[in-house]
N, C-alpha and C positions, 0 to 999 in steps of 0.2 A: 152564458150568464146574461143573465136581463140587465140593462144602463139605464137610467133612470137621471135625468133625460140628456141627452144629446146636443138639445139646441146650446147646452152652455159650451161645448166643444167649440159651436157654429158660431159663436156670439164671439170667442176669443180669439176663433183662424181670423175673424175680417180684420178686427181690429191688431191681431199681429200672424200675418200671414206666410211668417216664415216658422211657424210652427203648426201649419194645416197638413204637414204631409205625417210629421209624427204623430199629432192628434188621431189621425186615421189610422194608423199603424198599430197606434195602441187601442182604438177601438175595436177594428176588425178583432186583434189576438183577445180580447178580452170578451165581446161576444162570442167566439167561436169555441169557447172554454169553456168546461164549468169545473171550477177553481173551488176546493173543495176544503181550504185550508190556507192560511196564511201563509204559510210553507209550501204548499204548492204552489201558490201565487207567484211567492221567491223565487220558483224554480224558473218561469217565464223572465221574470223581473226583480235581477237582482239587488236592482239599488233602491226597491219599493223599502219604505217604513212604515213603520205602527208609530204614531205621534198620539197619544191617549188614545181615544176611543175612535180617529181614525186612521186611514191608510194614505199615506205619501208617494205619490209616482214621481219619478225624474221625468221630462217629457223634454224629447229634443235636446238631449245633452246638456240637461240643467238648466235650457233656456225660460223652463215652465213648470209648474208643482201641480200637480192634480190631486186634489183634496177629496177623498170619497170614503162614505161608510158602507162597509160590506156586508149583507147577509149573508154568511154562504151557505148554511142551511137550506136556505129559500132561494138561491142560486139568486141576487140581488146586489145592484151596485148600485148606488147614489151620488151622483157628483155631486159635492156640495160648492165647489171655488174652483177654479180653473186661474189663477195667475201666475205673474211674471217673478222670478226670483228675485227679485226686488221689492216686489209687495207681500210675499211669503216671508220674505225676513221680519217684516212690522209688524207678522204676529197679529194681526187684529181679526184673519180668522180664528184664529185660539177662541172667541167668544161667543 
Protein backbone atom coordinates (compact mmCIF):
# COMPACT_ATOMS: atom_id res chain seq x y z
CA UNK A 1 0.00 0.00 0.00
CA UNK A 2 1.13 3.52 -0.88
CA UNK A 3 1.41 6.09 2.56
CA UNK A 4 0.96 9.35 1.75
CA UNK A 5 3.24 10.96 3.43
CA UNK A 6 5.58 9.75 5.96
CA UNK A 7 7.24 12.87 7.05
CA UNK A 8 4.05 13.15 9.53
CA UNK A 9 5.20 9.77 11.23
CA UNK A 10 8.89 11.76 11.32
CA UNK A 11 7.53 15.06 12.45
CA UNK A 12 5.77 13.09 15.56
CA UNK A 13 8.86 10.30 16.58
CA UNK A 14 11.17 13.68 17.41
CA UNK A 15 8.89 15.31 19.15
CA UNK A 16 7.73 12.07 21.14
CA UNK A 17 10.38 9.46 20.60
CA UNK A 18 9.10 6.78 22.50
CA UNK A 19 6.66 5.96 19.89
CA UNK A 20 9.35 5.90 16.70
CA UNK A 21 9.92 2.20 17.06
CA UNK A 22 5.86 1.45 16.73
CA UNK A 23 5.45 4.15 14.07
CA UNK A 24 7.99 2.01 12.00
CA UNK A 25 6.43 -1.21 12.75
CA UNK A 26 3.15 -0.04 11.66
CA UNK A 27 4.71 1.45 8.72
CA UNK A 28 6.82 -1.37 7.45
CA UNK A 29 3.26 -3.80 7.94
CA UNK A 30 1.28 -1.41 6.22
CA UNK A 31 3.46 -0.85 3.08
CA UNK A 32 4.35 -4.38 2.64
CA UNK A 33 0.33 -4.95 2.31
CA UNK A 34 -2.09 -4.38 0.24
CA UNK A 35 -5.10 -4.42 2.41
CA UNK A 36 -7.87 -4.96 0.37
CA UNK A 37 -10.81 -4.22 2.82
CA UNK A 38 -11.40 -2.88 6.12
CA UNK A 39 -11.57 -6.24 7.35
CA UNK A 40 -8.57 -7.35 6.21
CA UNK A 41 -7.02 -4.46 7.60
CA UNK A 42 -8.57 -5.91 10.98
CA UNK A 43 -7.17 -8.91 10.46
CA UNK A 44 -3.36 -7.22 10.81
CA UNK A 45 -4.99 -4.73 13.36
CA UNK A 46 -7.29 -5.42 15.52
CA UNK A 47 -7.99 -2.41 17.54
CA UNK A 48 -8.05 -0.31 14.12
CA UNK A 49 -11.53 1.83 13.86
CA UNK A 50 -13.70 3.31 11.36
CA UNK A 51 -14.58 6.83 13.09
CA UNK A 52 -16.83 8.42 10.04
CA UNK A 53 -15.21 8.60 7.07
CA UNK A 54 -11.88 7.65 8.69
CA UNK A 55 -9.52 4.93 9.96
CA UNK A 56 -8.25 4.77 13.72
CA UNK A 57 -4.82 2.88 14.57
CA UNK A 58 -3.88 2.38 18.25
CA UNK A 59 -0.14 2.96 17.89
CA UNK A 60 2.17 1.97 20.81
CA UNK A 61 -0.32 0.58 23.12
CA UNK A 62 -2.66 3.50 22.94
CA UNK A 63 0.15 5.86 23.52
CA UNK A 64 -0.80 7.55 19.80
CA UNK A 65 -4.02 7.55 17.29
CA UNK A 66 -3.04 7.51 13.75
CA UNK A 67 -5.71 9.29 11.71
CA UNK A 68 -5.82 8.08 8.04
CA UNK A 69 -8.26 7.98 5.00
CA UNK A 70 -7.93 4.84 2.94
CA UNK A 71 -8.25 4.03 -0.69
CA UNK A 72 -8.24 0.59 -1.03
CA UNK A 73 -9.31 0.37 -4.36
CA UNK A 74 -6.29 2.52 -5.36
CA UNK A 75 -4.16 0.68 -2.78
CA UNK A 76 -3.86 4.36 -0.95
CA UNK A 77 -3.25 5.56 2.71
CA UNK A 78 -3.38 9.19 3.72
CA UNK A 79 -2.20 10.14 7.20
CA UNK A 80 -4.05 12.87 8.05
CA UNK A 81 -2.93 13.48 12.21
CA UNK A 82 -0.66 11.55 13.99
CA UNK A 83 -1.24 12.54 17.89
CA UNK A 84 -1.03 11.74 21.40
CA UNK A 85 -4.12 10.30 23.12
CA UNK A 86 -4.74 13.14 24.77
CA UNK A 87 -5.16 15.47 21.88
CA UNK A 88 -7.24 12.65 20.12
CA UNK A 89 -9.78 12.96 22.97
CA UNK A 90 -10.39 16.98 22.04
CA UNK A 91 -11.84 15.80 18.92
CA UNK A 92 -10.68 18.72 17.10
CA UNK A 93 -9.51 16.49 14.37
CA UNK A 94 -13.16 15.69 13.88
CA UNK A 95 -13.09 18.91 11.64
Amino acid sequence: MHIITKKRLEEFAKIHPDCRNPLETWYRIVKNNNFRSFAELRSHFPDVDKVGRFIVFNIGGNKARLIASIHFNRQKLYIRHVLTHKEYDKGKWKE
